[in-house]
C-alpha positions in Angstrom: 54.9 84.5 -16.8 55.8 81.6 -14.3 52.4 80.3 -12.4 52.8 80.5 -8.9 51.1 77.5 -6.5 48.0 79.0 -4.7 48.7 78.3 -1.0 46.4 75.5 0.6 44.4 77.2 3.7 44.5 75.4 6.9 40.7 74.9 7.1 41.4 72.6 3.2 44.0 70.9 4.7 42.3 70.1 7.7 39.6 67.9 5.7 42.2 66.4 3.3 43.5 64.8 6.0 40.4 63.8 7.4 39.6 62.5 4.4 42.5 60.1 4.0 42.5 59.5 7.2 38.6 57.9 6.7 40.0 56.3 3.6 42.5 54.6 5.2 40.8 53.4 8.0 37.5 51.9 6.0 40.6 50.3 3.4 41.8 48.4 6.8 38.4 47.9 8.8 37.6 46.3 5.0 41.1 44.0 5.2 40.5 43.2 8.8 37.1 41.9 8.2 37.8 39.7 5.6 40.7 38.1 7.3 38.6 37.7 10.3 36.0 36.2 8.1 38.4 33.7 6.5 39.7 33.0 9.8 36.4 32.0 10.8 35.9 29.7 7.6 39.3 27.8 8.8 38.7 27.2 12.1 35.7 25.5 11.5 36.8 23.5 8.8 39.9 22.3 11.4 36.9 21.7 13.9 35.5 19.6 11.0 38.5 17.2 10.2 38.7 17.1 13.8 35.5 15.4 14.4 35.4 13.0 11.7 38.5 12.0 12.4 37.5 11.5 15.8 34.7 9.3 14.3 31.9 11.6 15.4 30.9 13.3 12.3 27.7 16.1 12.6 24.6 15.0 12.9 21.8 15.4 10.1 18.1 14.9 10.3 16.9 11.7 8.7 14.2 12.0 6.2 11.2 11.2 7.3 9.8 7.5 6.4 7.2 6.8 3.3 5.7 3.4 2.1 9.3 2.1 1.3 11.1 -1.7 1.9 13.5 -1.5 4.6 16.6 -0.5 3.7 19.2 -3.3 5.8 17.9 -7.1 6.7 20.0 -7.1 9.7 18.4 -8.2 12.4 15.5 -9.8 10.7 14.9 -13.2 11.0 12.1 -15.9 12.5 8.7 -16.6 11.1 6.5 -14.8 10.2 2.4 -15.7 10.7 0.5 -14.0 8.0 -3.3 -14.6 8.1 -4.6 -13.3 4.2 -7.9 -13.5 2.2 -8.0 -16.3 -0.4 -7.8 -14.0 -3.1 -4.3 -13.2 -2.0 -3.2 -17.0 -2.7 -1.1 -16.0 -5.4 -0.2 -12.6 -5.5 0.9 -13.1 -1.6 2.6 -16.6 -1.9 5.0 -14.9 -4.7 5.5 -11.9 -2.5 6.2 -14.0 0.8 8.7 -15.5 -1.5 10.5 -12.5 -2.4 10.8 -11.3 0.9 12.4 -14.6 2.3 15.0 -13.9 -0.6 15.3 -10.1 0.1 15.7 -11.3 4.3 17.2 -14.5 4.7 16.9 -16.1 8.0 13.0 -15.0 7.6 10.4 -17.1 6.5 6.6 -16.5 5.5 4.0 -18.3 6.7 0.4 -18.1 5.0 -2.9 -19.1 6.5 -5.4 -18.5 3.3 -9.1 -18.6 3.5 -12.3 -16.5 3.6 -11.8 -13.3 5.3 -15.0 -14.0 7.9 -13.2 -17.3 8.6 -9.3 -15.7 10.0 -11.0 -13.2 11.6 -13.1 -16.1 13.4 -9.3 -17.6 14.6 -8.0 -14.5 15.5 -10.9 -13.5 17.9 -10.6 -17.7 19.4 -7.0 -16.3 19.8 -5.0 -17.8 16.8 -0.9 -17.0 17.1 -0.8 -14.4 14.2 1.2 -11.6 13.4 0.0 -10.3 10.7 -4.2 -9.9 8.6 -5.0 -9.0 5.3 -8.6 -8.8 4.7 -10.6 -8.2 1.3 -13.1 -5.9 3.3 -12.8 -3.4 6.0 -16.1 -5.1 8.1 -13.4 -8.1 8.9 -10.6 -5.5 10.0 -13.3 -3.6 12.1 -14.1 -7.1 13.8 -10.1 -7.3 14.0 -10.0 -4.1 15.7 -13.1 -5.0 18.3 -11.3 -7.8 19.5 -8.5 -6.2 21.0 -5.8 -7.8 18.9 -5.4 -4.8 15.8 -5.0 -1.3 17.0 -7.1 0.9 15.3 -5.6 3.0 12.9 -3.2 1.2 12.2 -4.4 -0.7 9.5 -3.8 0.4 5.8 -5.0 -0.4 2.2 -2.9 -1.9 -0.1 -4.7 -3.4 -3.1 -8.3 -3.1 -4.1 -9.8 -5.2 -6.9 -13.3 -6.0 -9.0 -15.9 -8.1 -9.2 -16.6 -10.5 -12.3 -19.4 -13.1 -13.6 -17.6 -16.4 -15.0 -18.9 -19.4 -16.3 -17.4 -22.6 -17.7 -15.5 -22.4 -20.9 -18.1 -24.9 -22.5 -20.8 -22.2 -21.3 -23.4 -24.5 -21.0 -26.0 -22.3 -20.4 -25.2 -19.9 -23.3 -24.2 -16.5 -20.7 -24.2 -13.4 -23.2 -24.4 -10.7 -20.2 -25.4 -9.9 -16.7 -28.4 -9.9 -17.5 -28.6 -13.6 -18.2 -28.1 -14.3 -14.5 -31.7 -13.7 -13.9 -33.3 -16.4 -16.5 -35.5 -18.8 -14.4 -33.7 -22.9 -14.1 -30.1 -20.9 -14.0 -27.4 -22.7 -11.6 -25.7 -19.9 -10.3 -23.2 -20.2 -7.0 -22.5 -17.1 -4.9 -20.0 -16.8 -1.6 -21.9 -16.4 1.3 -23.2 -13.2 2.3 -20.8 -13.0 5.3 -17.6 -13.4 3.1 -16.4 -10.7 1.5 -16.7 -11.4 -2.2 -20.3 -12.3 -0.9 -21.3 -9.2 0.7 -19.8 -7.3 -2.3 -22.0 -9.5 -5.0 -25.1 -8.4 -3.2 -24.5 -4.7 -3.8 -23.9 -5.2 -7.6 -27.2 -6.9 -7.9 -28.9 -4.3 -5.6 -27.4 -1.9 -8.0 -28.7 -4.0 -11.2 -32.1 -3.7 -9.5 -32.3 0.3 -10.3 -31.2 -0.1 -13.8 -34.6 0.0 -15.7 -32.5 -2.5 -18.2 -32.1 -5.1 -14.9 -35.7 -4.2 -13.9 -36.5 -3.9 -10.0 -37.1 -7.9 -9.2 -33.4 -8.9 -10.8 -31.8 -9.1 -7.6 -34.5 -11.3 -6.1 -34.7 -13.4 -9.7 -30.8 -14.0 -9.5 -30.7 -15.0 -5.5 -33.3 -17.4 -6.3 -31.2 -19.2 -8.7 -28.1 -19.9 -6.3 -27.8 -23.5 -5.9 -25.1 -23.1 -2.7 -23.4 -20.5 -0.6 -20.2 -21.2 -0.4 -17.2 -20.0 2.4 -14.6 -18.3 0.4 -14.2 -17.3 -3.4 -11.9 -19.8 -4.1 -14.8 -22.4 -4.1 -17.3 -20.9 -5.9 -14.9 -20.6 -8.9 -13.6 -24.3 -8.9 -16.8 -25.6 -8.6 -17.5 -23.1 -11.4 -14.9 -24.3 -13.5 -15.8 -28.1 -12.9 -19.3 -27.6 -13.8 -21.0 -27.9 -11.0 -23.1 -24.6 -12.0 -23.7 -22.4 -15.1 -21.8 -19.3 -13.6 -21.0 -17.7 -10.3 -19.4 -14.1 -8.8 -16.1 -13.4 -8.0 -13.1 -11.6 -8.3 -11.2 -10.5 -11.3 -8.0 -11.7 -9.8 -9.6 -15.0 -9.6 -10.4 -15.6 -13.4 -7.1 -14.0 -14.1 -5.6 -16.9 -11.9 -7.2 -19.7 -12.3 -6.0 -22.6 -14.0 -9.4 -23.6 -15.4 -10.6 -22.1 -18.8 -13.4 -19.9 -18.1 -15.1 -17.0 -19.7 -15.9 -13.7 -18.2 -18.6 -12.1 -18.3 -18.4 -8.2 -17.5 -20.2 -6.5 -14.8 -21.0 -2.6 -15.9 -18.6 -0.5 -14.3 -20.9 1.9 -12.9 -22.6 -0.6 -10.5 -19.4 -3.0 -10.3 -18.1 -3.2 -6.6 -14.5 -2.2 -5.7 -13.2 -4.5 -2.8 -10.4 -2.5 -0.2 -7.6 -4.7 1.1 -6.5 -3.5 4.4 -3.3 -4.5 6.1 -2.5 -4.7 9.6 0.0 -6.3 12.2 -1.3 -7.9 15.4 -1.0 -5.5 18.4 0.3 -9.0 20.9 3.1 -10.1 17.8 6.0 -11.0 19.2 7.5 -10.0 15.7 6.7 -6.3 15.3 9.8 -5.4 13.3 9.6 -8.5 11.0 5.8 -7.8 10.4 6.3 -4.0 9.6 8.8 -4.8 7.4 6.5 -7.2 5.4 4.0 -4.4 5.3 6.6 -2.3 3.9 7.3 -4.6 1.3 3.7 -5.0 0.3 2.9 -0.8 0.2 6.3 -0.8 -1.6 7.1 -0.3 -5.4 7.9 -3.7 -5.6 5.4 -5.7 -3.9 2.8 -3.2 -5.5 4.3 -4.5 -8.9 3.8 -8.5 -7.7 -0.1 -7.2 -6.5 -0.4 -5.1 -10.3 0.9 -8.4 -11.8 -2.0 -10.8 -10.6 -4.9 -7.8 -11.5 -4.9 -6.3 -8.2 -5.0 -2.3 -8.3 
């Protein structure tokens, strides 16, 4: 028998048509918001092109500064006043050169001695721009003056102490312990330089060893033959003779251009100096001088300071 087509009611075609209707309508919506999207996308890549080519391209945060070298020399140029601790005679002359070579037009100008004794100028009111100091009682002083801001300092290098004698070893030094034999000839800095002050507290130390025994530090203070202003002296007159052993820095053996033989201080009562950095509050070189202090907390002049022992 031939199938006959059921007849669609009006209520099913009503929603058929709805339906499509719906379908169609979410299909263009869908069409229309992509377009408008893309439209979007164009326009503000043309706004783009437009502004670089205008020479004004958008604007982007800058990251925010670290311990780094400057990045451009330009505009950098003069002399530079650097007031240092004589135990930076070395590492800082080969840094100071390096920077002249990194910044030409800029040269580095070193005044090297006992940390007590610059900050001594500085408070007289010595032209200055920049003080490193092997101790943070002489930046402290620094700061009371009026001429380093407080704060503002930072530490770049520390270092250790060491007992040296003569290569010849005239006295026959096997340990620390030696320091205390009675007839000894042993030269310290003076209690107000750095090295000085630090050389005191390892003998204090020494003193509540029951290996040292409690009169060590007075036994070895009573064998100093001289005080002397800055480390520098105690190890040449070390090195020439002039006494059986003395205190100073392990930078300083590691420098010195005399034989000498170390004798080791035990780590757990050794002394580790702080090197503070910090530029003069009146320089008239404040860009120059933060750039040297960049250098100098930077990877490479931290390499130059690692190279001569510092730490």
């Amino acid at each position: 028998m031939p199938h006959h087509q059921e007849r669609e009611s009006p209520l099913g075609r009503h929603v058929r048509q709805s339906t499509i209707y719906n379908l169609q309508s979410t299909i263009v919506n869908g069409i229309t918001t992509r377009m408008l999207h893309t439209n979007v996308r164009l326009i503000a890549m043309l706004i783009l092109v437009m502004l670089v080519a205008c020479g004004t391209p958008p604007q982007v945060a800058p990251p925010s500064p670290a311990h780094s070298e400057p990045a451009s020399s330009e505009g950098l140029q003069g002399e530079l006043i650097v007031f240092a601790a004589a135990s930076l005679t070395e590492a800082f002359g080969a840094i100071g050169t390096k920077f002249e070579t990194l910044y030409p037009g800029t040269r580095v100008s070193f005044n090297f001695a006992g940390s007590q004794q610059l900050v001594a100028q500085l408070q007289e009111g010595a032209p200055v721009d920049l003080f490193a100091s092997a101790h943070m009682a002489q930046m402290a002083m620094a700061i009371e003056s009026g001429r380093v801001t407080a704060g503002t300092e930072q530490i770049f290098a520390h270092n250790r102490l060491a007992i040296v004698t003569s290569a010849a070893n005239p006295a026959e030094l096997a340990q620390m312990v030696d320091l205390a034999r009675p007839g000894l000839r042993l030269i310290l800095a003076d209690e107000a330089v750095p090295v000085g002050h630090y050389s005191r507290e390892v003998l204090e130390r020494a003193s509540k060893l029951p290996e040292f025994g409690s009169n060590y530090a007075a036994s070895v203070l009573a064998n100093v033959v001289s005080f002397e202003q800055n480390v520098r002296v105690v190890l040449t007159k070390v090195g020439l003779g002039e006494a059986d052993a003395g205190i100073v820095y392990l930078t300083d053996v590691q420098s010195s251009s005399e034989p000498l033989l170390e004798l080791l201080i035990p780590e757990e009562i050794n002394s580790i100096a702080a090197y503070p950095i910090a530029r003069l509050n009146d320089t008239s070189k404040k860009e120059l001088a933060d750039a040297f202090v960049a250098f100098v907390l930077g990877a490479e002049g931290q390499a130059i300071l690692a190279t001569y022992g510092f730490q």
